[in-house]
Backbone as a ProteinNet text record, in pm:
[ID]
protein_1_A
[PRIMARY]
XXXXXXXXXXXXXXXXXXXXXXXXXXXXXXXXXXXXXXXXXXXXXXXXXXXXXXXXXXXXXXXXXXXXXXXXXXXXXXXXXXXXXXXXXXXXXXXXXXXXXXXXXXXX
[TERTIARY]
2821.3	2964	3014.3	3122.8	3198.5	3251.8	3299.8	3337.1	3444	3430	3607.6	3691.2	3845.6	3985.1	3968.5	4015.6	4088.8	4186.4	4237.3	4314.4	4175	4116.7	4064.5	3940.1	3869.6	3800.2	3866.3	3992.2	4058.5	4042.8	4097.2	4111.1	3969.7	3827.3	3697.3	3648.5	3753.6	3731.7	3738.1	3918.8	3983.4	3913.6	3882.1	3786.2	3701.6	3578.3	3485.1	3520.5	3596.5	3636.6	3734.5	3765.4	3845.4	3728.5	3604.8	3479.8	3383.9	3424	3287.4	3415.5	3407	3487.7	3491.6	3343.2	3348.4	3338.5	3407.4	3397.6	3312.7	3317.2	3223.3	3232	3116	3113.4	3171.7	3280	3304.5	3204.1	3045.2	2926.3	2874.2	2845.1	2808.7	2908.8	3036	3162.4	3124.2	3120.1	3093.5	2985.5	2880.2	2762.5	2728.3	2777.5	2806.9	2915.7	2990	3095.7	2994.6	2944.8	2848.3	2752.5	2680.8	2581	2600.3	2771.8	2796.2	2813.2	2907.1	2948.7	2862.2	2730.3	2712.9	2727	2809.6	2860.2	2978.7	3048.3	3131.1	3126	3200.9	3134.2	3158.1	3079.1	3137.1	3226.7	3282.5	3408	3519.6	3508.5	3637.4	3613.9	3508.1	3477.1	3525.2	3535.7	3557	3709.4	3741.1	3904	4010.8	3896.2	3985.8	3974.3	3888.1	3878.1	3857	3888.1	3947.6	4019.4	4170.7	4262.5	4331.3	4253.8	4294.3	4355.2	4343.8	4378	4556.5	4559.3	4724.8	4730.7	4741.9	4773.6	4822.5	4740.2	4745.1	4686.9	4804.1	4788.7	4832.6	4886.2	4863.6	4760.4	4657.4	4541.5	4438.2	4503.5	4308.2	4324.6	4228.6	4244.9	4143.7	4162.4	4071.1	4032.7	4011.4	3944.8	3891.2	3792.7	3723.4	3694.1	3664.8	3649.1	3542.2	3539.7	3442.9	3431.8	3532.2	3487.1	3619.8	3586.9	3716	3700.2	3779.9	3830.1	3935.2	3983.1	4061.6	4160.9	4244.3	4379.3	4443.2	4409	4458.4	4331.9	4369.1	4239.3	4196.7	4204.5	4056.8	4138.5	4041.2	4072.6	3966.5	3980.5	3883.1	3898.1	3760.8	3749.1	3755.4	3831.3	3811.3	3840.6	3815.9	3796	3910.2	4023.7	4122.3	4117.6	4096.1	4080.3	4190.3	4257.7	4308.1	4323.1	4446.4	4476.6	4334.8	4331.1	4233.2	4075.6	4068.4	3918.2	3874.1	3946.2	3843	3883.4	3769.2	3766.8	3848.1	3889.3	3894.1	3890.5	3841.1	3825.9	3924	4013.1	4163.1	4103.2	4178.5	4164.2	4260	4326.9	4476.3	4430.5	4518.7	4472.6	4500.8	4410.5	4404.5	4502.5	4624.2	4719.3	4753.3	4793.4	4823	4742.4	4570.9	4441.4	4490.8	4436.7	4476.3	4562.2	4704.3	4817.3	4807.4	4733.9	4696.3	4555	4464.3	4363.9	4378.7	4430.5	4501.1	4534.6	4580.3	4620.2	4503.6	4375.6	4300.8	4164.5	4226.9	4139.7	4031.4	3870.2	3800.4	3720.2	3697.9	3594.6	3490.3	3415.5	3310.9	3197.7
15416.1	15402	15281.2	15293.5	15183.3	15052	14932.6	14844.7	14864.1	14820.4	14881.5	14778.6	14808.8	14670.8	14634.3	14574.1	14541.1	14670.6	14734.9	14862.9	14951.8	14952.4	15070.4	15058	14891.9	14885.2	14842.4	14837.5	14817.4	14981.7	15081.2	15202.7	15235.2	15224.3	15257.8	15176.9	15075.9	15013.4	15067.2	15073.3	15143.3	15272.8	15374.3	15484.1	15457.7	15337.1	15320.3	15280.5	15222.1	15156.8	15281.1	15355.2	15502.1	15565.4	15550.5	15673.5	15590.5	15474.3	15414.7	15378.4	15458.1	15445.2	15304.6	15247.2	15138.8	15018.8	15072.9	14916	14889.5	14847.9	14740.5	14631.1	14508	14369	14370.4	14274.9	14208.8	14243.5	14145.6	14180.3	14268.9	14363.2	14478.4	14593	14581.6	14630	14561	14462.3	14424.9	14460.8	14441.1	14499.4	14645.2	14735.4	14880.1	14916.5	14873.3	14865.2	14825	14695.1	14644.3	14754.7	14838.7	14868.1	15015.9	15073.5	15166.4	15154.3	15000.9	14980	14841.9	14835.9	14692.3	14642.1	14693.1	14662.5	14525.7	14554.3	14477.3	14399.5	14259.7	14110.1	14092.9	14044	14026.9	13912.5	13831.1	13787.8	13860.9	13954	14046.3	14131.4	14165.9	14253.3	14155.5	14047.3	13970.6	13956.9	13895.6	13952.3	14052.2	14136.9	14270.2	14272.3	14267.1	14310.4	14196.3	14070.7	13987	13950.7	14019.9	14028	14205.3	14287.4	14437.5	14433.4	14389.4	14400.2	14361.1	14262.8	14198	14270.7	14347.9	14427.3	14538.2	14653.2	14778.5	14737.2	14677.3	14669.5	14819.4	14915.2	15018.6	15098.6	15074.2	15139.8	15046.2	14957.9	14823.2	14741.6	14735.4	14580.3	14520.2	14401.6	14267.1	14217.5	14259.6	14236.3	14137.8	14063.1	13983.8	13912.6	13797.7	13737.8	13831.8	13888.6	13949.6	14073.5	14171	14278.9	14395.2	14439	14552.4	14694.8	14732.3	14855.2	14979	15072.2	15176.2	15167.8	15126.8	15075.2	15232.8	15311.4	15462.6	15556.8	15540.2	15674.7	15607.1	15466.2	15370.2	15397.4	15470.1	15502.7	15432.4	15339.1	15276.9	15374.1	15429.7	15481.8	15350.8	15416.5	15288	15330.9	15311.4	15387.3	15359.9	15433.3	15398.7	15443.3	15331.1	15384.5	15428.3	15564.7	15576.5	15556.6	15571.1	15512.3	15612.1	15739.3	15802.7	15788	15691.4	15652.5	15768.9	15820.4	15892.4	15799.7	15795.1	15754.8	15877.7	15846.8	15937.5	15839.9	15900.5	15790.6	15849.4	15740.7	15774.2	15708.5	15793.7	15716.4	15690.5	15540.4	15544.5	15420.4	15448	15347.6	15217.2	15135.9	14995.2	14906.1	14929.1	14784.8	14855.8	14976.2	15020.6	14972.7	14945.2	14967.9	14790.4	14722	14577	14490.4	14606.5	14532.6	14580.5	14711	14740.4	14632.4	14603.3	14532.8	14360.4	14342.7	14205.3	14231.9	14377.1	14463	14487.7	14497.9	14511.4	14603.2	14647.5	14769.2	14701	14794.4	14717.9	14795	14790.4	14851.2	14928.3	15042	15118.7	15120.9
7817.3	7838.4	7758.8	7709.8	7620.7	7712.1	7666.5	7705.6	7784.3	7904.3	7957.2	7938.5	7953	7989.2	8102.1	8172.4	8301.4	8392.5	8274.6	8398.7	8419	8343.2	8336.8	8480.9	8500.2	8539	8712.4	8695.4	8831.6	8871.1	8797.4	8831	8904.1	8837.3	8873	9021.4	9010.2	9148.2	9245.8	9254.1	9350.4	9410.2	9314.7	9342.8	9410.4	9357.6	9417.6	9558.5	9595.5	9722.2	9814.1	9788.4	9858.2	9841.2	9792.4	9869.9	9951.4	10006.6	10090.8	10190	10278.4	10415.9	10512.6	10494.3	10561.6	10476.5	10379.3	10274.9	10189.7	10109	9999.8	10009.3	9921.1	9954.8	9807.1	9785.8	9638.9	9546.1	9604.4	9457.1	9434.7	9548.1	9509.2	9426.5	9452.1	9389.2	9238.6	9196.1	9065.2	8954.6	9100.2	9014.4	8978.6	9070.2	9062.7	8916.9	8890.6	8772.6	8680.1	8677.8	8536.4	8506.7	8628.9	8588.6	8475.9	8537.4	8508.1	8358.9	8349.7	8195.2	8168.4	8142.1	8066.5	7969.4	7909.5	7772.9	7822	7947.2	7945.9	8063.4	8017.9	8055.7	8214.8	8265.3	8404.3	8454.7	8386	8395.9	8423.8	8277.7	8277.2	8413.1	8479.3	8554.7	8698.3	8678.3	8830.4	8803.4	8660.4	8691.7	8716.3	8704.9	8768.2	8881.4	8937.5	9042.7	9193.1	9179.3	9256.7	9387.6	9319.5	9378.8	9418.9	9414.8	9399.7	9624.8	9635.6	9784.1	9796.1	9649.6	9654.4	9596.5	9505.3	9392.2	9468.3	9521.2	9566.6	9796.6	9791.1	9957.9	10015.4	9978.9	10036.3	10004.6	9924.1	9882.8	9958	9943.1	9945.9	10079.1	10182.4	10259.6	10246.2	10277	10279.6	10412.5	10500.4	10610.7	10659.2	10575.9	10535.5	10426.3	10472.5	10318.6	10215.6	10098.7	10046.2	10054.4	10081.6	10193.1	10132.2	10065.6	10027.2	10123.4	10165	10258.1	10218.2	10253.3	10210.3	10305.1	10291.6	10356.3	10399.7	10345.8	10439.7	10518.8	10620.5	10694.8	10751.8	10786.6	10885.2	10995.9	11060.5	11214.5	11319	11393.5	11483.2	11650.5	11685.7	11834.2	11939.5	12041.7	12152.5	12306.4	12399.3	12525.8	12590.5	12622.3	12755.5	12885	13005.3	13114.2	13185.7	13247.3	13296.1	13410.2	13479.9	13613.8	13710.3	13667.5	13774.4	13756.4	13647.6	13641.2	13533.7	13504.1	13344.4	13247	13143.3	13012.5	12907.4	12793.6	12735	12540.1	12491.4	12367.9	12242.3	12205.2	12095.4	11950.2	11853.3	11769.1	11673.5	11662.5	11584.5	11488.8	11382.2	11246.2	11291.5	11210.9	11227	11288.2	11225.4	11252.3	11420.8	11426.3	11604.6	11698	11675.7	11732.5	11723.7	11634.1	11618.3	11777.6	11736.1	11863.9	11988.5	12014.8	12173	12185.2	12143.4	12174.5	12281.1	12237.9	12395.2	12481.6	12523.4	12625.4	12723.8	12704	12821.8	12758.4	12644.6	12611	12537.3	12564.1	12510.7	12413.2	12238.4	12162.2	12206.2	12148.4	12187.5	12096.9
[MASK]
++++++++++++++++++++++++++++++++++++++++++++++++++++++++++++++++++++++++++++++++++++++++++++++++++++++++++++

C-alpha cells in the first residue's frame, strides 16, 4: 500500500473504530494503520488521528483517556427493579443510561 495523507488515514480510522464496538486503545489504532501502510510515518499517523473524537463527535467518543469508541449504537444493559419486585433488563444509549444512573439503578 502507498503512503497515505492525513484525510485519507483519518478516513481508515474512523472505519477502524465503527467496526470494534467496544472501542480501540489510541496505540493499537496507530499501529493497525502503520502496519497496513508502512510506508507512512507515524507522526503523520498520530496527527491524524489524535484528535478524531473533536473532529467527528457524532461518529467518535473519547471515554477515556486513550480509548476511541463509536459514538452511535453503544447501548449499555442495566437492571430496573420494579415496584412488584421483577427485574427486567433495558437497553438505552449512553448519554440516557449516563443520567438515570444516580437514580438508584445499578449496572449488570
Amino acid at each position: 500500500m502507498s503512503k497515505l495523507n492525513t484525510k485519507q488515514i483519518s478516513e481508515r480510522a474512523r472505519k477502524i473504530i465503527s467496526e470494534r464496538s467496544g472501542g480501540i486503545r489510541y496505540s493499537e489504532l496507530v499501529k493497525q494503520i502503520s502496519g497496513e501502510s508502512p510506508e507512512t510515518p507515524i507522526n503523520t499517523i498520530n496527527g491524524a488521528v489524535w484528535d478524531l473524537a473533536t473532529r467527528f463527535p457524532k461518529e467518535i467518543s473519547k471515554p477515556s483517556r486513550g480509548l476511541f469508541q463509536p459514538a452511535a449504537g453503544v447501548a449499555i444493559s442495566f437492571e430496573v427493579e420494579e415496584s412488584s419486585g421483577q427485574k427486567s433488563v433495558e437497553k438505552y444509549p449512553r448519554p440516557i443510561f449516563m443520567s438515570l444512573l444516580p437514580n438508584g439503578l445499578r449496572m449488570i
